[in-house]
N, C-alpha and C positions, 0 to 999 in steps of 0.2 A: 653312870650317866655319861653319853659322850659330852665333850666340847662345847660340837657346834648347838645341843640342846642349850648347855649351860649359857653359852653366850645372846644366844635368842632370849633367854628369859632378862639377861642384864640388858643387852639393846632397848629389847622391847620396855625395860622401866628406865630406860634412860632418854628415851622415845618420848614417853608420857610426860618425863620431870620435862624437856625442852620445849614439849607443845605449849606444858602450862606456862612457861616463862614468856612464850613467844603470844600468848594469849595477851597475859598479864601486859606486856610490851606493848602491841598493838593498841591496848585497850587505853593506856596511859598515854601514849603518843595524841591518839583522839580527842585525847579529856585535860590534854597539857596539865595534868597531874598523875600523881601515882595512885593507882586504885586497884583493888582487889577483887576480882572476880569469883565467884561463887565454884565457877568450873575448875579453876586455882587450886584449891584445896579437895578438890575431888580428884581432880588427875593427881595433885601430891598423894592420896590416900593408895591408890589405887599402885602408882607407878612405887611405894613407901613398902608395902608387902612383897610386889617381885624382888624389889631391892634386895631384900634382905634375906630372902630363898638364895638369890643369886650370890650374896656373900657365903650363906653357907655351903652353898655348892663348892664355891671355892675354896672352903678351910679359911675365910679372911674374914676375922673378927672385930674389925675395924670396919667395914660397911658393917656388918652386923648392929656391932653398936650406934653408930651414927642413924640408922632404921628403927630401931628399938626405942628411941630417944627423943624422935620425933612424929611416931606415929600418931598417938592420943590428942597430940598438938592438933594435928590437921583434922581431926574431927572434932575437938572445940570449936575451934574454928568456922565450921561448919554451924554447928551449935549456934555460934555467936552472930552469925548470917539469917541465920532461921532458916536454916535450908535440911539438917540434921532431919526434923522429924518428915519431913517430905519423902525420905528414903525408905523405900516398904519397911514394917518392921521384923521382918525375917531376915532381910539384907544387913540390917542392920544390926544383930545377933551374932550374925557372920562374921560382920568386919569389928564386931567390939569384941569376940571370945576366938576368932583367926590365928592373932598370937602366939593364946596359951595351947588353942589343937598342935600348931606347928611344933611348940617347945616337947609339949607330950611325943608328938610322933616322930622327932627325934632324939629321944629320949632312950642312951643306950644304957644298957644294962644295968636300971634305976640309978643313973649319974651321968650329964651331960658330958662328954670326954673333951675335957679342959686341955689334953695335950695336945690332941690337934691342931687348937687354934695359938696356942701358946710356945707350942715348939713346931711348927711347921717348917720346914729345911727349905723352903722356898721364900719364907718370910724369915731374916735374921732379928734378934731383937730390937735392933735401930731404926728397922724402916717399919717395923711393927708400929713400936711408941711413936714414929712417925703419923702412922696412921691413926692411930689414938688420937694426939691431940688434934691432928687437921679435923677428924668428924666432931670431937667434942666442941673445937670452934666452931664447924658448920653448924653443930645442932645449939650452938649457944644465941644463934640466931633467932632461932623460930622458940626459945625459952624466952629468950627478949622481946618477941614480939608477942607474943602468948601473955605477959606480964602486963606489955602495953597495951594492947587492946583489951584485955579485963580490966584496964584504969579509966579507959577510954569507953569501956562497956559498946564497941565496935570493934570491928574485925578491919586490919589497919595495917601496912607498910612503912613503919618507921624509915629517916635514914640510919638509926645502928642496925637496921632489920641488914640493909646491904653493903651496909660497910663490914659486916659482921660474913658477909655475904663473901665479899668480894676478899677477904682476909684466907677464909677457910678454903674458898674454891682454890686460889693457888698454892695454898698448901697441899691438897687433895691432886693439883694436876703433875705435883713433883712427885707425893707419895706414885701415882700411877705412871710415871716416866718411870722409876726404881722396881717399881712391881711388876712392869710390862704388862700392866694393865688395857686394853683399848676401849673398855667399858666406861669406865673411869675418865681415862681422859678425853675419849669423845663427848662425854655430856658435859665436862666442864669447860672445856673450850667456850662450847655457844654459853654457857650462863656466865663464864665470865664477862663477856662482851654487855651483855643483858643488865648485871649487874652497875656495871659501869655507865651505862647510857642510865638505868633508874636513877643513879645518883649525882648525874645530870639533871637531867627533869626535877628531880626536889632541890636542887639547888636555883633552879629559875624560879622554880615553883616560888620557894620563900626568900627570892630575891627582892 
């Protein structure tokens, strides 16, 4: 597949992750609180699948995991909205067994090929477990929130949601300075910013 396909599919879910942020943004600036839009976790779902095609496009099993990790979250979440069964229920077939077609259909000669992503000559192993823990922080976020709002039994933006947020994003924007990534670090740029104004506003919030 060339390139410029591969990189279309990463923009384009990196497109998605920024609208939802800037949703989210807007919406909370309105509401001088932090609140969670419905269309939030729909664009996460959505832009959460190209992601993670586009990791493997790339051989880079670090977006992989960070996608994998947090996909289910975002349709909880959903779930926890009551917006989940609003979604036809074929659509919805789709996006809960997507995954496992994808894992099948690259599925090389009955064994995922582990060397790929583990010995790639362009990813040395330091900036790999780099990328390991930046996603595992990023996605310890949305397990954090995931936690809190079934305590909460609403669907909720803690601040460890974005401090959690705001920890992983720069780890993620050094991992993609090292990688020569622009995928990577174009989307995290503007969520960094996003992140840091959220944790603004909940600090007036419960001022």
């Amino acid at each position: 597949m060339s390139d410029w396909l591969i990189y279309s599919i990463g923009f384009l879910a990196q497109i998605l992750f920024s609208s939802r942020l800037i949703i989210q943004w807007i919406s909370s600036e309105k509401t001088k609180k932090v609140v969670t839009p419905t269309l939030f976790w729909t664009l996460s779902l959505i832009a959460s699948f190209l992601l993670f095609i586009y990791g493997y496009l790339r051989d880079d099993f670090a977006i992989m995991l960070g996608q994998a990790l947090t996909y289910f979250i975002y349709i909880r979440n959903l779930q926890l909205q009551n917006q989940w069964k609003k979604i036809p229920v074929i659509l919805r077939y789709i996006l809960l067994f997507m995954p496992l077609f994808v894992g099948v259909f690259y599925f090389n000669n009955n064994r995922i090929d582990v060397t790929i992503f583990f010995k790639n000559e362009d990813i040395p192993f330091w900036l790999l477990l780099l990328g390991i823990i930046s996603q595992v922080i990023f996605t310890l976020r949305f397990v954090y929130q995931w936690l809190y709002s079934e305590k909460q039994k609403d669907s909720a933006l803690p601040f460890g949601f974005w401090a959690l947020s705001l920890i992983g994003s720069i780890l993620i924007l050094t991992y993609a300075i090292f990688r020569k990534d622009p995928v990577l670090f174009t989307g995290h740029i503007l969520g960094t910013i996003i992140y840091i104004r959220n944790l603004i506003i909940l600090k007036n919030q419960n001022a």
